[in-house]
mmCIF file of the N, C-alpha and C atoms, coordinates in Angstrom:
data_MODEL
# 
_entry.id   MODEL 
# 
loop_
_atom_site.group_PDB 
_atom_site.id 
_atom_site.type_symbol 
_atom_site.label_atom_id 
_atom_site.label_alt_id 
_atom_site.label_comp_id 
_atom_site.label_asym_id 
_atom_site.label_entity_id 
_atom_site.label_seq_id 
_atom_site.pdbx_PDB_ins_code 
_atom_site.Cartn_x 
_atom_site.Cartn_y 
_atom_site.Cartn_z 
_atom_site.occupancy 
_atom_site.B_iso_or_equiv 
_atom_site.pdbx_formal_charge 
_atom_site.auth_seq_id 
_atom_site.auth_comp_id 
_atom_site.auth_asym_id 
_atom_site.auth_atom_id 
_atom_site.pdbx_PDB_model_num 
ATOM 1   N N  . UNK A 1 1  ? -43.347 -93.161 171.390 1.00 0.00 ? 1  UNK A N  1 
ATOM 2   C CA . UNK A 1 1  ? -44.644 -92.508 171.336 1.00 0.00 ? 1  UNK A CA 1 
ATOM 3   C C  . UNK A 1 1  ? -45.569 -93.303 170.419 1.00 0.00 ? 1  UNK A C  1 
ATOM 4   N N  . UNK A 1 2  ? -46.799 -93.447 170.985 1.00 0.00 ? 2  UNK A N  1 
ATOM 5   C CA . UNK A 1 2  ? -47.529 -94.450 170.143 1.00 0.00 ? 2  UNK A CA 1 
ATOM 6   C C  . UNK A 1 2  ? -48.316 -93.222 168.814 1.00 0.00 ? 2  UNK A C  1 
ATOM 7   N N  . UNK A 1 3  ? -48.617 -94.198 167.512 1.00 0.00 ? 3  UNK A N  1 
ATOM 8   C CA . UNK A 1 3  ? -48.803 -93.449 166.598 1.00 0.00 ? 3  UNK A CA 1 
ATOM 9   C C  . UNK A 1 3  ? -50.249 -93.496 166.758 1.00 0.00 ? 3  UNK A C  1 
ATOM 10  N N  . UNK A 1 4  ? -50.529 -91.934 166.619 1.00 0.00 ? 4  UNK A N  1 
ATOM 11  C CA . UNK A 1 4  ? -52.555 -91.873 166.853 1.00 0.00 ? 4  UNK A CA 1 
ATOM 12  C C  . UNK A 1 4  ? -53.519 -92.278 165.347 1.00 0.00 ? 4  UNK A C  1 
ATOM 13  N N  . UNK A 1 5  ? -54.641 -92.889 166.373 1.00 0.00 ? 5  UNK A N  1 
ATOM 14  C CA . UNK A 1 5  ? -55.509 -93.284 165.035 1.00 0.00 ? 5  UNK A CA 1 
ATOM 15  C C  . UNK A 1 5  ? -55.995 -92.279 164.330 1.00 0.00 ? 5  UNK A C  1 
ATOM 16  N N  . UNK A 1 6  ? -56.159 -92.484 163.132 1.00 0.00 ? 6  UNK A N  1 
ATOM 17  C CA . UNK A 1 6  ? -56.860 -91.506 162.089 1.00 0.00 ? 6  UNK A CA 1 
ATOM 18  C C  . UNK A 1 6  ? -57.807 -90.206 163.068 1.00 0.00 ? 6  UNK A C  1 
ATOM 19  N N  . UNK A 1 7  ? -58.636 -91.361 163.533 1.00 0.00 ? 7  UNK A N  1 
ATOM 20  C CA . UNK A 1 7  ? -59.757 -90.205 164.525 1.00 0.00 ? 7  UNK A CA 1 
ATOM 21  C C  . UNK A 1 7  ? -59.220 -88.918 165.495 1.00 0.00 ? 7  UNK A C  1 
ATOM 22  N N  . UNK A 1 8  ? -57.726 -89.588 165.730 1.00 0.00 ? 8  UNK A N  1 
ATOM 23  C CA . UNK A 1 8  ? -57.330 -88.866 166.816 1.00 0.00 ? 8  UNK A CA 1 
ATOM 24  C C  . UNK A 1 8  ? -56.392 -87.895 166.447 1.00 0.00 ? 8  UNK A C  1 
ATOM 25  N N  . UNK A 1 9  ? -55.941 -87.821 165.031 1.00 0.00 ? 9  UNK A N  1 
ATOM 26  C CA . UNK A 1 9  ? -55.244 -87.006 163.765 1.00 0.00 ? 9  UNK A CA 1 
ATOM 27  C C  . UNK A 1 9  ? -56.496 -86.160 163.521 1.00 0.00 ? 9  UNK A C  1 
ATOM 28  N N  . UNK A 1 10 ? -57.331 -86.471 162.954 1.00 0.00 ? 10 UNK A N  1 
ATOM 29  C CA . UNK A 1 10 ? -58.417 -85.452 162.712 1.00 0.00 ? 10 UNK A CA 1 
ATOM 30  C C  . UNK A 1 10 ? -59.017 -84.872 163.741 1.00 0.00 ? 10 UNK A C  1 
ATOM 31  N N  . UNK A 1 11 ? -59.413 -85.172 165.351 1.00 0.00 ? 11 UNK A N  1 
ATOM 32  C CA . UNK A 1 11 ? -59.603 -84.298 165.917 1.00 0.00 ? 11 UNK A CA 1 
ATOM 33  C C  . UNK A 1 11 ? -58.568 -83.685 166.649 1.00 0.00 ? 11 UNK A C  1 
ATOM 34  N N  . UNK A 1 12 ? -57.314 -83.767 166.444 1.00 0.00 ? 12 UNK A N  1 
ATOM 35  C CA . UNK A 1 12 ? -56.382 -82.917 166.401 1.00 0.00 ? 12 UNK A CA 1 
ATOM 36  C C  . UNK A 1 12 ? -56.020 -81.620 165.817 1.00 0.00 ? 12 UNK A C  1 
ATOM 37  N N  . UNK A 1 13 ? -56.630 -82.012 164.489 1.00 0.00 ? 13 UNK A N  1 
ATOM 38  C CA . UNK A 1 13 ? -56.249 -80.923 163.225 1.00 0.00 ? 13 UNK A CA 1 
ATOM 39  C C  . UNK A 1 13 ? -57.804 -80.260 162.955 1.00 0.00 ? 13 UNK A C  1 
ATOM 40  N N  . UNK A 1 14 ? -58.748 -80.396 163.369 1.00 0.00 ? 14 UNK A N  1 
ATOM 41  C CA . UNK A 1 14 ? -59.614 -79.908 162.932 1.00 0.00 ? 14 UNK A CA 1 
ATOM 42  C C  . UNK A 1 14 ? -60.072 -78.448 163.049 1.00 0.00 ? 14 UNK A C  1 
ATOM 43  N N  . UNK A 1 15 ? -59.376 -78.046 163.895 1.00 0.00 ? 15 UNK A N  1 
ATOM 44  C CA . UNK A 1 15 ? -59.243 -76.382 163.984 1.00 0.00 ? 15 UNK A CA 1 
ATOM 45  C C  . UNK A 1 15 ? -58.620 -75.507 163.267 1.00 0.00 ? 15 UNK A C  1 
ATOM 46  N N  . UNK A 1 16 ? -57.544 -76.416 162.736 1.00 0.00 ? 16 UNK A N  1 
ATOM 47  C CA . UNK A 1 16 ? -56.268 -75.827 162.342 1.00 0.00 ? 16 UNK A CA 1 
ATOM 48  C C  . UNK A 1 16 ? -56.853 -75.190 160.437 1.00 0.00 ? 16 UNK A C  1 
ATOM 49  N N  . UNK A 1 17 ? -56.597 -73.872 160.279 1.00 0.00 ? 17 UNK A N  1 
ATOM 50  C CA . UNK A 1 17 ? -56.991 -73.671 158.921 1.00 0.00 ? 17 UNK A CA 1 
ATOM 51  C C  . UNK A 1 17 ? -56.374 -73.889 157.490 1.00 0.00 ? 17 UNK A C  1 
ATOM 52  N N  . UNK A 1 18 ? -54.909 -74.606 157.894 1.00 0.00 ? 18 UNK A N  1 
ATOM 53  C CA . UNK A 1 18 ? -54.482 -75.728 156.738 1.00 0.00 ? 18 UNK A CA 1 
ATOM 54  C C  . UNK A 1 18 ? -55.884 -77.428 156.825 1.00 0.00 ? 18 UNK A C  1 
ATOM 55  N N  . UNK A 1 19 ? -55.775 -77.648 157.648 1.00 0.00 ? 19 UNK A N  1 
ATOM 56  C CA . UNK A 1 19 ? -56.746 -78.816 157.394 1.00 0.00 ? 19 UNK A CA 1 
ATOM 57  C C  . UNK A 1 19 ? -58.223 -78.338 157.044 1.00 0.00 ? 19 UNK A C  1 
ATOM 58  N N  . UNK A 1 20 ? -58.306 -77.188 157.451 1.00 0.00 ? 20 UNK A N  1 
ATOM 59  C CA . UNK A 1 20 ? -60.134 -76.854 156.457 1.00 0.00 ? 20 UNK A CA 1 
ATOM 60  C C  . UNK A 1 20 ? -60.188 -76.425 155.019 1.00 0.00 ? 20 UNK A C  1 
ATOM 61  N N  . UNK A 1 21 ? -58.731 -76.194 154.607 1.00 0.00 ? 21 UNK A N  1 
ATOM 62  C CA . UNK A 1 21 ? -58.686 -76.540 153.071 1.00 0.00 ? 21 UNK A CA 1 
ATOM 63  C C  . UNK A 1 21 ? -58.208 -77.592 152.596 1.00 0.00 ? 21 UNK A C  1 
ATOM 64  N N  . UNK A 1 22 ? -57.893 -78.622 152.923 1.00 0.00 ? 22 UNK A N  1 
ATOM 65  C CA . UNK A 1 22 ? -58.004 -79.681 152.760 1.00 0.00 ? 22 UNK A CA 1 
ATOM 66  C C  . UNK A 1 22 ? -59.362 -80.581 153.203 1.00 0.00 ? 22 UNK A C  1 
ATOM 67  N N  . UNK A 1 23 ? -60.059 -80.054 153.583 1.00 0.00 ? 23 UNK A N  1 
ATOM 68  C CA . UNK A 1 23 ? -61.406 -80.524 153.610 1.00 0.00 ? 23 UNK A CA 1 
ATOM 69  C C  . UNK A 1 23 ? -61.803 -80.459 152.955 1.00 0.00 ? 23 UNK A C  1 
ATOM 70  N N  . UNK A 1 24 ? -62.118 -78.946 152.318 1.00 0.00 ? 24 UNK A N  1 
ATOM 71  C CA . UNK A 1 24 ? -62.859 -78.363 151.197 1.00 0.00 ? 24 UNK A CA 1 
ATOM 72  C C  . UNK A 1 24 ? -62.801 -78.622 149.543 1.00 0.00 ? 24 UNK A C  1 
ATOM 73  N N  . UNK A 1 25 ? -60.857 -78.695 150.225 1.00 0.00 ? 25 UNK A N  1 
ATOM 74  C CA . UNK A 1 25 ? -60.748 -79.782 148.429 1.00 0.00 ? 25 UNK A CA 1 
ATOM 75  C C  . UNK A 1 25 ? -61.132 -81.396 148.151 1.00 0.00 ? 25 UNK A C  1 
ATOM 76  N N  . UNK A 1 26 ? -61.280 -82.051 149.431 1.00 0.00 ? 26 UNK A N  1 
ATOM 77  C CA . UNK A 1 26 ? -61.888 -82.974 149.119 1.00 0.00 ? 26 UNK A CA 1 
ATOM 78  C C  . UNK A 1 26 ? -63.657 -82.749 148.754 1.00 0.00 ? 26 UNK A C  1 
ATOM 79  N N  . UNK A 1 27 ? -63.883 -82.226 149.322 1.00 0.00 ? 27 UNK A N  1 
ATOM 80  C CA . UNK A 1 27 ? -65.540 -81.606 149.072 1.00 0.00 ? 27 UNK A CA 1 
ATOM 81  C C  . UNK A 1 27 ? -65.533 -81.430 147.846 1.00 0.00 ? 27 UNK A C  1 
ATOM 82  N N  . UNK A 1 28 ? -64.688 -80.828 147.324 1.00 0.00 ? 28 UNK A N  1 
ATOM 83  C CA . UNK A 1 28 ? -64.549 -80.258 145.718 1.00 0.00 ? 28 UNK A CA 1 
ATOM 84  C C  . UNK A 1 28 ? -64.269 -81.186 145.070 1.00 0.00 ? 28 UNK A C  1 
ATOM 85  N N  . UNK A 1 29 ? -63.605 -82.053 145.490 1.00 0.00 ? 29 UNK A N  1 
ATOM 86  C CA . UNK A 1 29 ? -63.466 -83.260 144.205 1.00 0.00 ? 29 UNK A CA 1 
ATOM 87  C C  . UNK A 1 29 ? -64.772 -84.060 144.153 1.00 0.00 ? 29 UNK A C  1 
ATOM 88  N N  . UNK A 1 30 ? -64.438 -84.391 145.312 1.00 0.00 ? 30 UNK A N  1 
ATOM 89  C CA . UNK A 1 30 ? -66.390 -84.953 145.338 1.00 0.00 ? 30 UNK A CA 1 
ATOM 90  C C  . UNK A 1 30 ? -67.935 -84.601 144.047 1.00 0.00 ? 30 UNK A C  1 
ATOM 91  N N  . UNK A 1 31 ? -67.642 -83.086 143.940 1.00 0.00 ? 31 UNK A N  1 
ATOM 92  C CA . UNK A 1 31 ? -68.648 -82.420 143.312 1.00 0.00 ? 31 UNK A CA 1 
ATOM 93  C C  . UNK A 1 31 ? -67.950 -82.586 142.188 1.00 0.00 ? 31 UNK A C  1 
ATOM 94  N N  . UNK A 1 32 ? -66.824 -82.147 141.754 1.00 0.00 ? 32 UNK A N  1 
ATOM 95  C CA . UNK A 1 32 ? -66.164 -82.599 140.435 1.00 0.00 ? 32 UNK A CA 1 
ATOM 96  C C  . UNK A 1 32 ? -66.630 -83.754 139.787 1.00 0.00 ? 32 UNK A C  1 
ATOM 97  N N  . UNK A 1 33 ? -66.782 -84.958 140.905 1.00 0.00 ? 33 UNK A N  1 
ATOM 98  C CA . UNK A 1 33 ? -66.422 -86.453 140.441 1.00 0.00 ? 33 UNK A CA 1 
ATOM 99  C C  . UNK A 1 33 ? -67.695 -86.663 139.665 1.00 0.00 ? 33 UNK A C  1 
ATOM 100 N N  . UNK A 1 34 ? -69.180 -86.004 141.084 1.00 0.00 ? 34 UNK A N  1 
ATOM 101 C CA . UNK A 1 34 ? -70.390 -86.017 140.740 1.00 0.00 ? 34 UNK A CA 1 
ATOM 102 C C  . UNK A 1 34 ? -70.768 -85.509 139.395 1.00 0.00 ? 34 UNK A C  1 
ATOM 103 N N  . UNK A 1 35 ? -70.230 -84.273 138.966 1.00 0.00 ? 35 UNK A N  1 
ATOM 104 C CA . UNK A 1 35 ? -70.426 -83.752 137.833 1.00 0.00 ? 35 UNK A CA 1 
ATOM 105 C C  . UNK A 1 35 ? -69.869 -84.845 136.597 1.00 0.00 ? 35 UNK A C  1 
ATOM 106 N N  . UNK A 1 36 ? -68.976 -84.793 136.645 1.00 0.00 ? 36 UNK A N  1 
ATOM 107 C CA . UNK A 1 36 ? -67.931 -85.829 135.514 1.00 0.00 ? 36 UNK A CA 1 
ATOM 108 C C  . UNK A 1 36 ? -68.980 -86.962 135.424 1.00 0.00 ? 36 UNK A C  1 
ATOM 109 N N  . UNK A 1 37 ? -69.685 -87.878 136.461 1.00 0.00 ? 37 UNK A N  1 
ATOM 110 C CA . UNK A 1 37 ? -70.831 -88.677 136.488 1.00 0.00 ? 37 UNK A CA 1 
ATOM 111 C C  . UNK A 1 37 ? -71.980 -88.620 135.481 1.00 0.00 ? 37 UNK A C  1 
ATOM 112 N N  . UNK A 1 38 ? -71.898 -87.592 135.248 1.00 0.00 ? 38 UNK A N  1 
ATOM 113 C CA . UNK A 1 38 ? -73.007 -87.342 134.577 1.00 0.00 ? 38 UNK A CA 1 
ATOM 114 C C  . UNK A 1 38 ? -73.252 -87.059 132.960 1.00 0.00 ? 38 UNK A C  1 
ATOM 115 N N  . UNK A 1 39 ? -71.437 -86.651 132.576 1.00 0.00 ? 39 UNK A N  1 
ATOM 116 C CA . UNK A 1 39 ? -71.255 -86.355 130.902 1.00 0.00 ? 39 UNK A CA 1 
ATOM 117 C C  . UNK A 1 39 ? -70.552 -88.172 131.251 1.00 0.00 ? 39 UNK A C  1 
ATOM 118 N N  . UNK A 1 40 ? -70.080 -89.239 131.693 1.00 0.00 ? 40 UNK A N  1 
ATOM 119 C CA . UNK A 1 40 ? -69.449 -89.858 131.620 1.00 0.00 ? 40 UNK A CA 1 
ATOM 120 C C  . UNK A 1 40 ? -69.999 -90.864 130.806 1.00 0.00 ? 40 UNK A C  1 
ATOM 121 N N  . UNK A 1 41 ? -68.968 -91.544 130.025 1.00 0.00 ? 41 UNK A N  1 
ATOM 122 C CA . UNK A 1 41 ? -69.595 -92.721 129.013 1.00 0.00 ? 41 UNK A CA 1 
ATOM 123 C C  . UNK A 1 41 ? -69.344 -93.779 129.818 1.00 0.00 ? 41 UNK A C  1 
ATOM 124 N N  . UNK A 1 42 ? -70.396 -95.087 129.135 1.00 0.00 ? 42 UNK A N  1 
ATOM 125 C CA . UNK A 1 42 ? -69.709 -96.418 129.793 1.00 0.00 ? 42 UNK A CA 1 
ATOM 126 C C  . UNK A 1 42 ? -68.646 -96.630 130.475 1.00 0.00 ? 42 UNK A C  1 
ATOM 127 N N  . UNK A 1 43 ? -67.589 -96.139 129.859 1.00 0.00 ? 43 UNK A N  1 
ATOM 128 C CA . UNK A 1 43 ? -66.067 -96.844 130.328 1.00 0.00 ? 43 UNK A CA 1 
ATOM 129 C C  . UNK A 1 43 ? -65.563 -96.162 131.383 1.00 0.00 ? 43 UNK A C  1 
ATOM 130 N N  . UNK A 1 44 ? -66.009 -94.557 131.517 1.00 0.00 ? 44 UNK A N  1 
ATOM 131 C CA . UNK A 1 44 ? -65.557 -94.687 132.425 1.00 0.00 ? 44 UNK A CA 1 
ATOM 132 C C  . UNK A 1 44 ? -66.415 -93.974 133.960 1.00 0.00 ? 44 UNK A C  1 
ATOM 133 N N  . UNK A 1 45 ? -67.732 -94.630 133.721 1.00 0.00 ? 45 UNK A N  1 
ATOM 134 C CA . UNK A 1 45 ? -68.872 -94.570 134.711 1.00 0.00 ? 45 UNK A CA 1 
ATOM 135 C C  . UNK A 1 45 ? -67.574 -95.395 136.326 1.00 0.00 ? 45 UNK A C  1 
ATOM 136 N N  . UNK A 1 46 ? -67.253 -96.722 136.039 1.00 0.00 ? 46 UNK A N  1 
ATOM 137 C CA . UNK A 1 46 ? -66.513 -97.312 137.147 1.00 0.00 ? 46 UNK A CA 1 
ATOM 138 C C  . UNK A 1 46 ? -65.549 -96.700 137.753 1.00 0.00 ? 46 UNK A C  1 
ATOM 139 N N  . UNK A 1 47 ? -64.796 -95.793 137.116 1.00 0.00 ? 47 UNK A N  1 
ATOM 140 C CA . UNK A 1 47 ? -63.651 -95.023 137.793 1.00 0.00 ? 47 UNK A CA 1 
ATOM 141 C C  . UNK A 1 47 ? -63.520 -94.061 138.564 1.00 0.00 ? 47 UNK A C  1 
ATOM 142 N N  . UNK A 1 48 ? -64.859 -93.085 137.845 1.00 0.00 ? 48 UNK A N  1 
ATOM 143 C CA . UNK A 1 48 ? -65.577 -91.820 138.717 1.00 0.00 ? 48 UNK A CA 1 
ATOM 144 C C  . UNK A 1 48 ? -66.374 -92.520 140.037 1.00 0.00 ? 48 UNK A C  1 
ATOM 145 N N  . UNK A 1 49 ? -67.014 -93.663 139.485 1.00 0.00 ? 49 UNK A N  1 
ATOM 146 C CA . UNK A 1 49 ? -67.583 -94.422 140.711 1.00 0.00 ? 49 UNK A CA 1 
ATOM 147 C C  . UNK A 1 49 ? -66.770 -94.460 142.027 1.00 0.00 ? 49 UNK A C  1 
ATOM 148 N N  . UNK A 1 50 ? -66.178 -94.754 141.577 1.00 0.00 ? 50 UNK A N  1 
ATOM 149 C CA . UNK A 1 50 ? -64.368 -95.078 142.671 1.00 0.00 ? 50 UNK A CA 1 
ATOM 150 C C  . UNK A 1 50 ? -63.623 -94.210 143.447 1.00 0.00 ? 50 UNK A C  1 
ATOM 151 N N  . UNK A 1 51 ? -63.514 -92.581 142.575 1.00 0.00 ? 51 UNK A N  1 
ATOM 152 C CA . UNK A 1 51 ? -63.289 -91.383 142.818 1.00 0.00 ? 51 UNK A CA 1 
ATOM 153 C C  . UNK A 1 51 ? -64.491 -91.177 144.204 1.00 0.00 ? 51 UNK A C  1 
ATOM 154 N N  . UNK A 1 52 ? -65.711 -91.251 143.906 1.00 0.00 ? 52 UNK A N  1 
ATOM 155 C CA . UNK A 1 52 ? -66.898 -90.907 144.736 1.00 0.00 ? 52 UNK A CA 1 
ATOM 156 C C  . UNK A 1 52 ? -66.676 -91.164 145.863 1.00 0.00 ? 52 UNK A C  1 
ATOM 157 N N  . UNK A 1 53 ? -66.510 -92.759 145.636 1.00 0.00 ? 53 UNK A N  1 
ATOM 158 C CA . UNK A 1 53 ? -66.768 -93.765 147.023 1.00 0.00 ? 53 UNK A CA 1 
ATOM 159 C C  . UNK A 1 53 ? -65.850 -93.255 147.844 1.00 0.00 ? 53 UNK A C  1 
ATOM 160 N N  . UNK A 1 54 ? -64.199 -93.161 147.255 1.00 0.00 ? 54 UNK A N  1 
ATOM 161 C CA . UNK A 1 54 ? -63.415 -92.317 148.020 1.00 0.00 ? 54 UNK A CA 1 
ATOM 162 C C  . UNK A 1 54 ? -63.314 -91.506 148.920 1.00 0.00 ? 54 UNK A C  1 
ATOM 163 N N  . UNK A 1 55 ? -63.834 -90.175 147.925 1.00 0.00 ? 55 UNK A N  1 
ATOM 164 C CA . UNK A 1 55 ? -63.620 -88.997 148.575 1.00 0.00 ? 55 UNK A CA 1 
ATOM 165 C C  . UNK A 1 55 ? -65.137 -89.151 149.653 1.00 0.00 ? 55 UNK A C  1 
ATOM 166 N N  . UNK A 1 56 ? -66.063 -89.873 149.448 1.00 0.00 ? 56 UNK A N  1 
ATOM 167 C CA . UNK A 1 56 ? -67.149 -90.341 150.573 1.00 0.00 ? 56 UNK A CA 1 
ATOM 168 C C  . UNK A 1 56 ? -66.792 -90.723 151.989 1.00 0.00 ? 56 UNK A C  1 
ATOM 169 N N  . UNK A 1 57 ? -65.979 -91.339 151.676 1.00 0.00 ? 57 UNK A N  1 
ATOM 170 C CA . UNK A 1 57 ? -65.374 -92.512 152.807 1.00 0.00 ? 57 UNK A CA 1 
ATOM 171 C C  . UNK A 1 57 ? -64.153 -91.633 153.977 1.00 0.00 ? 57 UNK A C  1 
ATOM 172 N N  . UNK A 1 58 ? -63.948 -90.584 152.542 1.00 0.00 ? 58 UNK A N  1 
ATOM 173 C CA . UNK A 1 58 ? -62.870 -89.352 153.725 1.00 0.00 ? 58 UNK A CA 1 
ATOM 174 C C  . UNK A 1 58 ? -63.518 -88.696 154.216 1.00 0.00 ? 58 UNK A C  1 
ATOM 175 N N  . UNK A 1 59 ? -64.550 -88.386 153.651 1.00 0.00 ? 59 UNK A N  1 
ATOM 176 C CA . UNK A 1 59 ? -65.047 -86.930 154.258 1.00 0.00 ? 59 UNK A CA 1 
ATOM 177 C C  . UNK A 1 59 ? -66.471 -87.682 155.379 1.00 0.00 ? 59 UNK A C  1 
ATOM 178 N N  . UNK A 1 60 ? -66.636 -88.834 155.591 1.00 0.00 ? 60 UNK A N  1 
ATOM 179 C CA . UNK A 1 60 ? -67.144 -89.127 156.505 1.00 0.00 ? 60 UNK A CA 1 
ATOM 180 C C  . UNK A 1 60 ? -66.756 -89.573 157.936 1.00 0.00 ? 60 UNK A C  1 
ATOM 181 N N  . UNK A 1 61 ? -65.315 -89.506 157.589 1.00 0.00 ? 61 UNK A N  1 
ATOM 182 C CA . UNK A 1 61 ? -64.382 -89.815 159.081 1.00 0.00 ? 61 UNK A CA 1 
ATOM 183 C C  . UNK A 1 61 ? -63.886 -88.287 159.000 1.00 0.00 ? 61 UNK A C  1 
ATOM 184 N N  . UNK A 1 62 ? -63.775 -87.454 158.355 1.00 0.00 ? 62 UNK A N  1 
ATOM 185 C CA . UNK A 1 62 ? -63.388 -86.267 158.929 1.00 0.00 ? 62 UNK A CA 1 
ATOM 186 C C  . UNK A 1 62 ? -65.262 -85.862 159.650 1.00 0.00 ? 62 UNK A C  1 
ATOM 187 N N  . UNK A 1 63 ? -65.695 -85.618 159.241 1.00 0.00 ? 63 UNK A N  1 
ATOM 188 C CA . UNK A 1 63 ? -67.337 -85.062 159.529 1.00 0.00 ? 63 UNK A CA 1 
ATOM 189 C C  . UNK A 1 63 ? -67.687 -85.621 160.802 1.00 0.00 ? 63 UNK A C  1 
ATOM 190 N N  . UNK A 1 64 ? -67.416 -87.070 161.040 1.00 0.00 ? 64 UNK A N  1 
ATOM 191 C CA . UNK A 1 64 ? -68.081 -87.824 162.253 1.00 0.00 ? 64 UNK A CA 1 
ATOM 192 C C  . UNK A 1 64 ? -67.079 -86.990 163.203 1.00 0.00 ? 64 UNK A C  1 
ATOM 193 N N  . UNK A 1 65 ? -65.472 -86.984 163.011 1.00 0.00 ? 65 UNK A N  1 
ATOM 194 C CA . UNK A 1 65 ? -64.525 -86.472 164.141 1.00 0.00 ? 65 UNK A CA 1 
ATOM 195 C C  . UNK A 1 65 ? -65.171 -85.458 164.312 1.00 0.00 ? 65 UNK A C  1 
ATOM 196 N N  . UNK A 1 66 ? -65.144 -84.389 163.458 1.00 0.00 ? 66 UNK A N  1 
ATOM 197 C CA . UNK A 1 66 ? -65.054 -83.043 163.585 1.00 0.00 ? 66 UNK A CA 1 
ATOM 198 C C  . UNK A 1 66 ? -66.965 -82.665 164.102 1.00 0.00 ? 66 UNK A C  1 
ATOM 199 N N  . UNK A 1 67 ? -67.593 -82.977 164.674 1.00 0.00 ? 67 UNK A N  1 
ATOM 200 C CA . UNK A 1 67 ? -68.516 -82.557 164.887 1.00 0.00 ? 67 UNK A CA 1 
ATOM 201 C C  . UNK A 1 67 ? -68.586 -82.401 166.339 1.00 0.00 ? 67 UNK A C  1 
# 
């Protein structure tokens, strides 16, 4: 059986109401990360940066599937 691409995992699961809390906690870290952004000092502005880009980059291949 061939293994499905990401796209085809997420519009698989996108109904399912274990994967819409796992959406939501990525959503939530997201806003976490954003917040933390904002008390964050120099050092560690790059890491939260990183956190962002992340949870960005997931929740835009779940969003494009799932629409």
């Amino acid at each position: 059986m061939k293994k499905p691409t990401l796209e085809q995992a997420v519009k698989a699961l996108e109904h399912n109401e274990n994967f819409q809390v796992i959406v939501e906690f990525v959503e939530q870290q997201k806003e976490a990360s954003l917040s933390e952004l904002y008390r964050a000092n120099t050092d560690q502005v790059q890491q939260i940066s990183g956190e962002l880009i992340a949870s960005d980059r997931i929740l835009k291949v779940f969003k494009s599937v799932m629409q």
